[in-house]
C-alpha positions, 0 to 999 in steps of 0.5 A: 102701895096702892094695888090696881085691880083690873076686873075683865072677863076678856085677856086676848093674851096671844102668845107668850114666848116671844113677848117674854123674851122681848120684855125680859131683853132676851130674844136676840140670846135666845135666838142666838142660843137655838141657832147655835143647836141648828135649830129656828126660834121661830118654828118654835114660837109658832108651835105656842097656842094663841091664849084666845080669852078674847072676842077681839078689841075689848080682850085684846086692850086688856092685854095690852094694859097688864103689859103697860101697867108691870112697865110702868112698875105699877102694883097691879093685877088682872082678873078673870076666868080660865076659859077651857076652850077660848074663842072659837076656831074658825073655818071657812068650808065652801065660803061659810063660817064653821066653829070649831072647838079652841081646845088651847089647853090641850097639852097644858100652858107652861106659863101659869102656875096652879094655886089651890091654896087660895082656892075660894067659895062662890054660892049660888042660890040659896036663901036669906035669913036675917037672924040676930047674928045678922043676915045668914046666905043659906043652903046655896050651891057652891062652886070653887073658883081655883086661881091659874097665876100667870107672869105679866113681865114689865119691859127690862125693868125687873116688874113682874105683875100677876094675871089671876084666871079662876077655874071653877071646880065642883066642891068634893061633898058626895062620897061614892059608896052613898050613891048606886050607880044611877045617882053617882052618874046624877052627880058626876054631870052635876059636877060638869053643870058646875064646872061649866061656869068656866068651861067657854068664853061666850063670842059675843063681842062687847055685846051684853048678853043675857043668858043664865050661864054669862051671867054665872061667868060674870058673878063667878068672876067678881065673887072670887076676885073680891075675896081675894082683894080683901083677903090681901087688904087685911093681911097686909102688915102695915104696922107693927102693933096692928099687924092685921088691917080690921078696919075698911077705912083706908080701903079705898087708898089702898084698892083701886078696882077697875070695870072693863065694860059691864061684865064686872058690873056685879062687883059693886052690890057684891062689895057691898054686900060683902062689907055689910053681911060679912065684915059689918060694915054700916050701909052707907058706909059701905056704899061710900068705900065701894063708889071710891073703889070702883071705876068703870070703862065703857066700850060701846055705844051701842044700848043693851040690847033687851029689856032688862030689870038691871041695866049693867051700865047704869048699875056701874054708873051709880055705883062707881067715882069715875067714868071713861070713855075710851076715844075722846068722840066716844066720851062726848057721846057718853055725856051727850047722850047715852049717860045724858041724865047722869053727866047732868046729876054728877058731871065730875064722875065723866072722863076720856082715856083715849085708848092704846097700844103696847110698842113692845108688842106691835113694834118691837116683837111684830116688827122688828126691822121697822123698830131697828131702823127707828133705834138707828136714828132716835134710839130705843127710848120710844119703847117706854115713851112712844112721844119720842117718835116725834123725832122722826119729824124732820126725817120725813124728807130725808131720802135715806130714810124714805128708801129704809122705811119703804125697803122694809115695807116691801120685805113685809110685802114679800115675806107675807106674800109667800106666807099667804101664797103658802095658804091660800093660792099662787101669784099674790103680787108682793108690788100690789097695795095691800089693804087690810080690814081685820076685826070681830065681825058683828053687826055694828060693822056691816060698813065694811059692806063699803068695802064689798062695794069697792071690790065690785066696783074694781072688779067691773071697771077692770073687766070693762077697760082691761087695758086701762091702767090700775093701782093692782089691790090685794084686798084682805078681810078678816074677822069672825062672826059670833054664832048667833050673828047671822048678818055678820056670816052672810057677810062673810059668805059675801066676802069669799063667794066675791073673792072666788069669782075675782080671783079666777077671772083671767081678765083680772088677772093679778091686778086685783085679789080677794083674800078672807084671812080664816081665823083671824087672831092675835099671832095672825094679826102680828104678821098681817099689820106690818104688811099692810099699806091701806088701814080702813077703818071705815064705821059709820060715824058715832058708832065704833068707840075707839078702835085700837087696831087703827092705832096698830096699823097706823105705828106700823107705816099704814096709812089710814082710810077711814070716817071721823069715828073712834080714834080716827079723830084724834089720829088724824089730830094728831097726823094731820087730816092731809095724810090721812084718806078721811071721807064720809059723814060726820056725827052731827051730819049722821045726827041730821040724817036721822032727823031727815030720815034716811032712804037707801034708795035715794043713793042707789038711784043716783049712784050707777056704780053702787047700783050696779054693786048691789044689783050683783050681789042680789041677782046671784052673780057672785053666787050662781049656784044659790042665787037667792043667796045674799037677798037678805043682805040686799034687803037690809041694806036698802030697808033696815040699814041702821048704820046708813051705809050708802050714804057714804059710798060716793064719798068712799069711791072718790077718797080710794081714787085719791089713794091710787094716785098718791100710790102710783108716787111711792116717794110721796106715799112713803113720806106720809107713812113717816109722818103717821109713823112719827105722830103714833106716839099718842095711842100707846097704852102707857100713856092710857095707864099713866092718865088712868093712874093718875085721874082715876086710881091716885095712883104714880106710876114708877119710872125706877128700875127694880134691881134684879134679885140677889141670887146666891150662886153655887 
């Protein structure tokens, strides 16, 4: 069959276990086995470290694909590096963002198998020299990539799909007696400059960056990958006079290699190069086999960031058949702006995949009380079509079903409440709304100064009216900041310097909390979703691509308060505008603005509540010993405020009064989470791997389940 190649320097993987007993319809045996001993499963689970080969959405969507693709029984593979240490350990110390070392490795990964037997050669440097035999790749510097196999189990369907992560090892060529003592440490750290290439994932988002080693990381990665692509496209036997393929014609029927973002982007000049200097291939045909091979999926809409010779994303353009957006806004925009001159030339290359989610994951492992309630009434199908939800429509009135779904929210809100109270402090109020905002924090998102500003907002008008009565919030914020990103860890400096003043305040009370979840990550994220009342998804319009955990939050019974950006727009298509808490600015209206030109000040003049908000912040109030502390937020956001923040907040403030009243009818309140609930199907990634198949790869997903293997027993 046809094979699919994901290429991506980001799996955000989690944890294994628990998905592998969940896939493989073992959990409840297992649980039932452990039980049995005296022992808990889950202790166990919570002793597995996060695989952390991911900085967030982009690395957490890959994961979420292998999984959908080994359900759907698609002959796939995921291709990337073994990180040494993934994306950072975070601390907060004093209200300030530390990096600690991701040594996940430590006492080794029980999931992956070591295969040095297809250990490949990538070379660096060098020199070319075009010689009668053909050109001639010389006196490089070579780095082994070692592949580290990990199983990628499809859901009770007998499909186990691989993940290959390259290490990069130093070739043995030096022998020790060559050497005194000053050159052999000279080549052991040489060894080290070697293996460094996939030493550290870089943390910077879906940001590109140019720094010698990323780009090492990014060559290494396809370098390895392709080798092993045409190693397995000419040994396959598909005849049985021509038992080796020597021919690439039919390479395109049978590779599909698919870009995630740029950072792959290499693999098209090195296919080629690889068909023209290696297997001979003329030129133009090896530019038509690599342009029906390669696909490519952008994420941002943001531009690469400096001046560069090669601009990945126009590179990946060129040279690939199809090109996707991942939320129908964010394509339009692609097409409208960011790729305009090329939709012109080749406008049939542009497609959206609207992006998704794995149920098994973020329903069934995460929440499993919620996924029972739902089998009671439709019946597991939904875990492999996640359309089948909609059954639950006529449900949405049912008063046993209102009192199911909102008993299993509240058991969320208590088993949660202990976990945080656990961590942080005492006397977190379980009946409080508890709104969540959790993501990489980087500079496209210092919207989430909106949600500073609620907190301000809340925190004074208690404090002005202390027996007025109010929706008690539990606020939570996570994410973390990539090193080099200053604002985004002044922000959070912000966030826990508010926090700290809102939870001491007596008047306050428990009405309202504060709370940064430290070293937000896939097994955190897994606990916090399912607790979660309020989902702001809140970027300025035209910004953020898709979003995948809007879509998390929202199969979880999270209501969603959020701008018409990313997937927010076809959730609120698909759920009715009415139950969302939908505000702010449009893109056209965002467009206009620009046009207008935007001036802080404007809003901060009119708006006494955000006026005062600001004022706080920049006086030191929150920070009385530094009191110049968050001047340089202040001053962003009222002269070099890109995302046009303000501009939004009047209509923000009057969206979260109408959340407290339709929190304070907790009937009412709950017939809307159904209703979300029931119109999630959309955003399941097997719907977004089934229409990659099937547009882009030309490939069917299976629906038959592979027999188990006949193993002969004693």
């Amino acid at each position: 069959p046809q094979r699919i190649y994901y290429l991506s320097l980001e799996f955000y993987m989690g944890r294994t276990l628990q998905n592998t007993m969940v896939n493989l319809g073992l959990q409840s045996a297992c649980d039932e086995a452990i039980y049995q001993l005296g022992l808990d499963l889950e202790e166990l689970e919570e002793i597995e470290e996060d695989a952390g080969l991911g900085n967030g959405g982009l690395g957490r969507l890959a994961a979420c694909f292998l999984d959908s693709m080994a359900t759907l029984g698609l002959a796939a593979y995921g291709y990337g590096i073994r990180y040494e240490f993934g994306i950072f350990n975070q601390k907060i110390v004093n209200g300030w963002q530390v990096e600690e070392a991701d040594d996940w490795l430590r006492y080794g990964n029980p999931w992956e198998k070591a295969r040095p037997e297809y250990m490949l050669p990538v070379h660096f440097y060098g020199r070319v020299e075009h010689t009668p035999d053909g050109v001639k790749w010389l006196d490089t510097q070579v780095v082994l990539a070692m592949p580290y196999d990990t199983p990628v189990p499809g859901y009770r369907n007998n499909t186990v799909n691989t993940m290959r992560l390259w290490s990069a090892k130093a070739p043995n060529d030096f022998k020790l007696h060559d050497f005194n003592v000053g050159d052999y440490i000279e080549a052991v750290l040489d060894r080290n400059l070697a293996e460094n290439i996939s030493r550290v994932l870089y943390p910077n988002d879906n940001f590109f960056e140019g720094k010698e080693l990323r780009l090492k990381q990014e060559y290494f990665v396809v370098a390895a990958t392709l080798q092993d692509i045409i190693r397995r496209f000419k040994s396959s036997k598909f005849g049985c006079r021509d038992p080796v393929r020597t021919s690439f014609e039919t390479f395109p029927d049978k590779v599909a290699i698919q870009l995630n973002d740029t950072h792959p982007a290499l693999a098209i000049p090195e296919l080629i190069r690889i068909l023209v200097d290696v297997e001979k291939v003329d030129w133009d045909k090896a530019w038509e086999i690599t342009k029906k091979t390669c696909a490519y999926t952008n994420h941002t809409v943001l531009p690469e960031g400096d001046c560069k010779r090669i601009n990945m994303a126009h590179l990946c353009v060129i040279g690939s058949h199809a090109i996707n957006g991942v939320a129908r806004i964010h394509s339009e925009i692609l097409k409208q702006s960011v790729f305009k001159d090329f939709y012109e030339l080749e406008p049939e290359k542009f497609q959206n995949k609207t992006n998704g989610i794995t149920p098994r994951r973020w329903l069934l492992l995460c929440n499993p009380g919620l996924a029972d309630i739902i089998v009671e009434k439709i019946g597991e199908g939904f875990l492999t079509d996640l359309s089948q939800l909609k059954q639950l429509l006529p449900l949405v009135t049912d008063e046993g079903f209102i009192r199911d779904v909102a008993k299993v929210k509240q058991h969320r809100h208590l088993k949660y409440t202990y976990k945080i109270d656990k961590n942080y402090f005492r006397d977190l109020n379980p009946l409080s709304a508890f709104q969540e905002e959790a993501k990489m924090a980087h500079r496209a998102r210092c919207s989430r100064c909106l949600c500073i500003y609620l907190i301000c907002t809340l925190h004074e008008g208690i404090r002005k009216d202390p027996t007025k009565s109010f929706v008690p919030r539990t606020v939570m914020i996570g994410g973390k900041a990539a090193p080099g990103y200053h604002m985004a860890k002044m922000i959070i400096k912000l966030v826990t310097s508010i926090g700290s003043v809102v939870n001491h305040d007596p008047i306050v009370g428990d009405r309202l909390r504060v709370i940064f979840l430290e070293n937000y990550r896939v097994s955190l994220a897994e606990k916090v979703i399912p607790s979660a009342d309020l989902s702001q998804q809140i970027s300025t319009a035209g910004t953020e691509a898709s979003g995948t955990g809007n879509m998390k939050f929202m199969l979880n019974g999270a209501l969603t308060i959020g701008t018409m950006d990313g997937a927010n727009v076809e959730m609120a298509e698909e759920a009715g505008e009415e139950n969302l808490f939908i505000f702010g600015l449009r893109v056209e209206e965002v467009e206009a603005l620009d046009q207008k030109g935007y001036n802080a000040r404007e809003y901060y003049d009119r708006l006494p509540e955000l006026r005062q908000a600001v004022d706080q912040i920049g006086s030191g109030f929150f920070s009385p010993k530094e009191p110049d502390c968050f001047r340089d937020i202040v001053n962003m956001l009222m002269n070099h405020d890109r995302f046009k923040v303000f501009a939004d907040y009047e209509a923000y403030m009057e969206c979260q009064a109408k959340v407290d009243q339709l929190y304070r009818d907790p009937k009412e309140w709950t017939k809307k989470v159904i209703q979300n609930i029931a119109c999630s199907g959309k955003f399941s990634s097997d719907r977004t791997i089934t229409e990659y198949a099937r547009d882009i790869w030309g490939a069917e997903p299976s629906d038959l389940k592979i027999p188990p293997p006949n193993i002969p027993r004693d």
